[in-house]
C-alpha angles and dihedrals in degrees: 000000000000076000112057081043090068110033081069101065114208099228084055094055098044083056102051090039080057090052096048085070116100093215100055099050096052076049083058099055092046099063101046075049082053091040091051093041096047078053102048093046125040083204097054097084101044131117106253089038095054091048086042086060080048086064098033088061097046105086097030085047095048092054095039090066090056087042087053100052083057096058103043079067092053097250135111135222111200091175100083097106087047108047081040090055093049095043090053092051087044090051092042080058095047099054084054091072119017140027121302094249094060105042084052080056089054095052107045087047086053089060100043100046088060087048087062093051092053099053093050096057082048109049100019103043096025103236126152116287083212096052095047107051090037085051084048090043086058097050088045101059090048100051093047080069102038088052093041097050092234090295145087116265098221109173101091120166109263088228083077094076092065085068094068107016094049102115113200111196090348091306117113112246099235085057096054091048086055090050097041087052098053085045085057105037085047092054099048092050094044105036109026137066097244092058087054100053088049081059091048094046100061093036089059120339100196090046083051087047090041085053099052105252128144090253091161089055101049095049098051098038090070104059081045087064089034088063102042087047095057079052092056095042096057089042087071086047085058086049105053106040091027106229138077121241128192091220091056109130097023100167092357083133092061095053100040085048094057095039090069092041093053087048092056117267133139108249072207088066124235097089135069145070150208101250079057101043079051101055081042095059090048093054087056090050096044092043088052103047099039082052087056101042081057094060088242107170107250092234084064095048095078095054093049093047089054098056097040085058097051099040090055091049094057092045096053090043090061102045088046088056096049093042084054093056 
């Protein structure tokens, strides 16, 4: 017995217990993306490149951590884009009329108040989550032109800007509310009962029911957040570029999609996490913006994107199955 102790080294084992782990080893991969492109671009690596990324990753990584808590329990929103797009414009009218605090609460009301709709087609009558929220998406889209009246609203009140440009300790203040949301999103699915039922509700939902949880309320809680966050995160869109456009948000739900595959999650339900949807997001960002620094054409981007995306996958398909051995 002393034997078979030692022929297993504990340092071996703690290694291969770390690998195990689906986030480090996406970590992993974005850093040997960050290595290439630092290579491939003198620029990649600079300050104001590295804290541009940061923006880059606020509003795809604000919806990505609504679009995580759906599919944990094994659903999907592809709404996103759209309920981001009419918020914005909802928000765009608001401003128009009363104080800036306010209009952000409307909006984000708005969203999530078609987030709620959403979940209860879904989870009360037991249609499709695809075809709901493709069938919201839809709606969305349209109504983000007929309130608009086909324009951009564009005055918006200067005090706007502070929401985004505010810089608290030399970070930009959008970026430490990114960073704040996935804290807090990571600590209520890790540490409190709601965030595992959400777990157990996309592992086995009747196992979840026959258990007592409040299965009704945890699948439809997450396309309400999905909703106001893609509220939140065009709010920070307004903010920036100071207008508000119908066709804001336009395949937000592909990347933000991707962003929690390539985090890890199980697009099944049951498997993920937000230190993963985080390092996801980041891959997007870094993939893009390397992509641009190069001088790639953006109608090859896509492509390489793609294949980035799915190359990663398989890879880490195949790396999962063999660490698993």
């Amino acid at each position: 017995m002393e034997t078979a102790i030692l022929a297993t080294p504990p340092k071996a084992s703690w290694l291969k217990s770390l690998a195990r782990r689906l986030e480090v080893r996406m970590l992993a991969l974005a850093l040997v993306i960050a290595l290439g492109l630092s290579l491939l671009s003198p620029y990649f690596l600079t300050h104001s490149n590295i804290f541009n990324m940061l923006d880059q990753s606020v509003v795809i990584g604000i919806v990505a951590v609504g679009m995580t808590f759906v599919i944990l329990t094994g659903g999907i929103d592809l709404s996103v884009g759209s309920v981001a797009g009419l918020t914005g414009i909802i928000l765009g009218l608001s401003l128009q009329s009363m104080p800036i605090a306010p209009a952000i609460l409307v909006a984000v009301l708005a969203g999530a108040g078609i987030g709620l709709v959403s979940g209860l087609l879904i989870n009360i009558f037991g249609l499709a989550a695809f075809v709901v929220t493709l069938g919201v998406m839809a709606i969305g889209r349209s109504l983000a032109y007929i309130l608009s009246g086909q324009s951009a609203i564009s005055n918006i009140p200067e005090g706007m800007q502070a929401v985004v440009y505010t810089n608290i300790l030399g970070v930009p203040s959008n970026v430490l509310f990114l960073l704040a949301l996935y804290a807090l999103a990571w600590g209520y699915l890790t540490f409190t009962k709601g965030g595992r039922t959400i777990y157990a509700v996309g592992s086995n939902k009747e196992a979840a029911r026959a258990a007592g949880l409040d299965t009704l309320f945890y699948s439809v809680l997450p396309y309400v957040l999905s909703g106001a966050l893609s509220a939140v995160a065009i709010t920070f869109s307004v903010a920036q570029i100071m207008s508000a456009d119908p066709l804001m948000g336009n395949q937000m739900e592909l990347d933000a999609i991707a962003a929690v595959v390539i985090g890890g999650a199980s697009l099944y339900g049951g498997r993920g996490s937000m230190i993963g949807t985080l390092i996801g997001v980041f891959i997007m960002v870094m993939i893009r913006n390397g992509l641009n620094l190069m001088g790639v054409s953006p109608f090859w981007q896509g492509s390489a994107i793609g294949t980035i995306i799915i190359v990663a996958l398989l890879v880490e398909r195949l790396l999962s199955a063999r660490i698993s051995r």
